[in-house]
Structure formats: structure tokens, C-alpha cells
Phi, psi and omega in degrees: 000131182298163145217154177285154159218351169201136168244130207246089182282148169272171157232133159281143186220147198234322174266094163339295201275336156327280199304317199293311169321316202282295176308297223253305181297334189261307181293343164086053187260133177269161173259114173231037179168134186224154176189124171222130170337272184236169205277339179271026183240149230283142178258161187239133143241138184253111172222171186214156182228103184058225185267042187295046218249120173210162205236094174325178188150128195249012176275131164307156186064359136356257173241199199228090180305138182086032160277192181226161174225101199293144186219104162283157179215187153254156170028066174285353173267354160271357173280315193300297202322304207310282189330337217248008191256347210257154135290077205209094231283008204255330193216161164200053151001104138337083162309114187205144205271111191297114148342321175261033150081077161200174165258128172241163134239130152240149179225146192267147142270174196298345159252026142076053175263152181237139171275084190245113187280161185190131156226104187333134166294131165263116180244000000 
């Protein structure tokens, strides 16, 4: 019988040292995978934060700049903290209470991809 064991959304990006700043410095994301045809050619990257996983592309046809990507989580209120504590004069991310009984941040990246971590209200 198949099982599934992960869905890895791609995202498109156009600046290497832009994104790299945004994922890995703002967002606290480790890189566990790099890939290039060759040295002038679009980078591919994998990162991940616990069990957090996405996968970056500077290839056309990839992805779309400005998709979303939904994330469920625990405790978006210590991600908004972590974040707003961090330096990064680009974003200043919101906490704000979800019609469907959750806490969202949402967050853009520099290709205007949107993050929306969301943790369901437990009553």
C-alpha cells in the first residue's frame, strides 16, 4: 500500500543572497540541500526548521512568485516574539486572531511568497 510520508512545497526566488538573508537569518532555517547544473546556473535549495521543510528555486518554471504556503504550528506566539526580536528592518510581522478560531503570522518573503503559520485556539 503507497503512504505518503511528506509534502515539500517549492517556492520561487530570484536573489540568492536576499532569500538566503530572509530563510536562514531571519527565519532561523538550516540548508540541507544545494544544487546547481553548473556555476552560472539557478540554484535549488532545501531547508528546513524542526520539522519544517521547503524547498526554494531560482528555476523558471518551478513555482510562481507569490504563492502561499499554509503551516500549521504550536506556539505562533513565540515565533512572532523570536521574529520581532531579530533584525531585519523588511518585515514586521503581525499576530492576529483568525476567523477560524486560530492565531496567524503571516509572513512575505523578498518573492512575495506568503508564510501563514496558524495555531489552531484550543478551548
Amino acid at each position: 500500500m503507497a503512504r505518503f510520508l511528506a509534502t515539500i512545497p517549492i517556492l520561487r526566488f530570484f536573489d540568492e543572497a536576499v532569500t538566503r538573508r530572509f530563510y536562514i537569518d531571519y527565519l532561523a532555517f538550516e540548508v540541507v540541500l544545494e544544487h546547481r547544473f553548473g556555476p552560472e546556473m539557478p540554484l535549488y535549495l532545501g531547508v528546513t526548521r524542526g520539522a519544517l521543510r521547503l524547498h526554494l528555486s531560482q528555476h523558471h518554471g518551478d513555482a510562481t512568485p507569490g504563492s502561499a504556503v499554509f503551516i500549521e504550528m504550536d506556539d505562533v506566539e513565540a515565533l512572532h516574539a523570536e521574529l520581532a526580536a531579530r533584525s531585519y528592518p523588511f518585515a514586521r510581522p503581525g499576530l492576529e486572531t483568525a476567523p477560524w478560531a486560530a492565531r496567524t503570522l503571516t509572513v512575505l518573503d523578498p518573492a512575495g511568497n506568503r508564510l501563514f503559520f496558524n495555531e489552531q485556539v484550543r478551548s
